[in-house]
C-alpha angles and dihedrals in degrees: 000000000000115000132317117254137185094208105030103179137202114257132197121195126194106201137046109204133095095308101039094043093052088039094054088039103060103031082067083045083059093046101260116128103241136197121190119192122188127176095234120096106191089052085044089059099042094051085038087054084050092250115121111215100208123065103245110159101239106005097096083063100038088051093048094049093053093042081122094064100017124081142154140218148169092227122084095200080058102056093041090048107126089343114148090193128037119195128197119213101156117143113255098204123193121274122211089269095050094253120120137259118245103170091102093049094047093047086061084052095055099049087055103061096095087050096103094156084063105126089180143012105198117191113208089167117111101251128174118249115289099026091105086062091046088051094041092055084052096053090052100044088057087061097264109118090132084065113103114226113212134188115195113152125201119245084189121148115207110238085047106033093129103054084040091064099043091038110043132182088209135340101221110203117180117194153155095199114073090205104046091054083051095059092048091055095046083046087065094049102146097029110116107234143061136288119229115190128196141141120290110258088057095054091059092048098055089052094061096039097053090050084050083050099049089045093046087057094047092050097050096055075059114049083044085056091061098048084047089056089052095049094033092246123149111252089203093049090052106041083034088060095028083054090062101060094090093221088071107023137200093269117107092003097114117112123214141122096320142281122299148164132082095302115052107040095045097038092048086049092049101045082048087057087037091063101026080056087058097049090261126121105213094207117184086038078065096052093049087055102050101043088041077060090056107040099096099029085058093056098043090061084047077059100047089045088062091051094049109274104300147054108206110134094004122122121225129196112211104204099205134011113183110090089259148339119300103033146073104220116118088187107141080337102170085233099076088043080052103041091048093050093054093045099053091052088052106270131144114231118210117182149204136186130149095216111007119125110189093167108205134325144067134010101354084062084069106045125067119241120209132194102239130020093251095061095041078052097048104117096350120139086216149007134201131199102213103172126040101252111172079221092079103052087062095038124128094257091160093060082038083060101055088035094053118092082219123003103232116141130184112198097204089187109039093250107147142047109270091218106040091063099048091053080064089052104259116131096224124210113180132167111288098350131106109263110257110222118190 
């Protein structure tokens, strides 16, 4: 059960949610003892019952096999009791200015002020940078300046978290403290990829600027897919030959209905604030942004184009609703852009998602969800697949298209073969392609 380690240490982690879990999780895997402690009662007695209560392929197993060294509580006395490392792994949410918000780190913090027999604080948490230097005064001035600060942010991408974490590209560890930095390294001892170690300053800011890379990437496949619907060329045909030159690579090329999730939208927001707050426009950051706000607005009036130039008493199936495939997480998914839109210009909504989990409001208390896509499909004027779901490539699109009032389909993610599916009768849009008519 997980690897074997000469110096297996005690772990506290502050946060439940996708980081901590996989954090906690894999760190047993490794052989450290681990206690994770969230605020949240009703996520502690789940994962204290042995049940997780996010979809991570691979982390139910992983927690159940590490139930020995793994456990979970409510107190935070509790978690930091006899620990060596504390992680924090808390959310940092947007305020209304863009900058984050750091109340939850710094309550860990504070919690941790009496623990004197702390070697290392380690912050996961997306920060802005200088917060490492703000934590690390408070931390001197309560009398822990043999305490270690640590920033090591997580490149983990939800739907392979898991295998992200045991499998690196890189562990960027960003210290002062040489030893400190040591002990970190040793801490990840098992997992397959290198450590790179820098100051701290350095290691937030790595974190923000991968997420405004990888958004960059993603924006441009979609601002190119624009420019392909206006000349007739093929979006696929271009990112698919433009990914083999090795300088720019296949990764984040894929155009679609715009980025989502918990990362993108609020780390390119925060790094924007970050520099607007130091006198500087971060131009082309702004641009990603605004066009990643109008990605799937622009498609939806391609839609209602195609219908005539209204929705009003039509009915539209979304086909996905998580912000992609793998996961669970309806954070800044497109969908709820897309189901709110059609809602306010008098359309029903009718939905379909193997794993999504929206809970109540607006404006999923007004849309209908069904069990399979056929049925979400059943009488609509058009349906939409919003996230790529391998279902629906397999789907039965030639019953959808005798069940189906009118036979439009947007591919949103360029799932399906344009001309397959008009030779079924659908007239097909996609992103970036010319649209396919029967």
């Amino acid at each position: 059960m997980g690897y074997l380690m000469e110096h297996a240490r005690r772990v506290a982690v502050f946060g439940a949610g996708y980081i901590g879990l996989v954090t906690g999780a894999c760190l047993a895997e490794l052989g450290h003892t681990v206690a994770v402690r969230d605020i949240l009662p009703e996520r502690v007695g789940l994962l204290q019952a042995g049940e997780v209560p996010i979809y991570e392929p691979g982390l139910g197993d992983m927690t159940l096999r590490n139930k020995e060294r793994l456990r979970f509580t409510l107190d935070a006395e509790d978690a930091v009791r006899g620990a060596e490392v504390a992680y924090v792994c808390v959310d940092t949410p947007p305020t209304a200015s863009g900058d984050a918000d750091l109340s939850r780190v710094w309550a860990v913090v504070d919690a941790l002020k009496g623990a004197s027999h702390l070697l290392a604080l380690v912050v996961k948490s997306t920060v802005p940078v200088g917060t490492g230097r703000r934590i690390r005064a408070a931390l001197d001035a309560a009398g822990l300046g043999h305490v270690g600060y640590v920033s090591n942010p997580e490149f983990t991408a939800e739907g392979r978290a898991v295998s992200d974490f045991m499998n690196p590209d890189r562990i960027v560890i960003g210290a002062s403290d040489p030893a400190a930095a040591d002990l970190i390294k040793a801490l990840h001892a098992g997992v397959n990829g290198p450590a790179v170690v820098m100051d701290v300053a350095s290691a937030e800011m790595t974190k923000l600027a991968a997420n405004a890379a990888l958004a960059t990437k993603i924006t441009l496949a979609n601002e190119l897919a624009t420019v392909c619907e206006a000349t007739g060329a093929d979006i696929e045909r271009v990112t698919e030959a433009i990914g083999m030159d090795h300088r720019i690579g296949p990764h984040f090329l894929k155009a679609g209905l715009g980025y989502g999730g918990s990362c993108f939208p609020k780390d390119s927001r925060a790094l924007h604030a970050l520099a607007s707050n130091a006198g500087y426009s971060f131009q082309l950051l702004r641009t990603v942004i605004e066009v990643n706000g109008l990605q799937a607005r622009r498609h939806l009036q391609r839609l209602k184009e195609e219908l005539g130039g209204s929705f009003e008493g039509r009915s539209v199936a979304l086909l996905g609703m998580t912000f992609k495939a793998g996961t669970d997480d309806m954070r800044e998914a497109p969908s709820t852009i897309i189901a709110s839109r059609l809602l306010a210009e008098g359309a029903e909504v009718r939905c379909w998602d193997p794993m999504a989990q929206p809970g109540p409001g607006q404006p999923w208390d007004s849309t209908t969800r069904h069990a399979v896509p056929l049925e979400a499909m059943a009488g609509a004027d058009a349906a939409v697949i919003v996230t790529e779901w391998p279902e629906l490539r397999d789907a039965p699109w030639a019953e959808a298209h005798t069940a189906m009032r009118t036979p439009l389909l947007l591919d949103g993610r360029n799932l399906l073969d344009g001309a397959a599916m008009a030779q079924l009768g659908f007239t097909y849009m996609s992103v970036g392609r010319p649209t396919v008519r029967p």
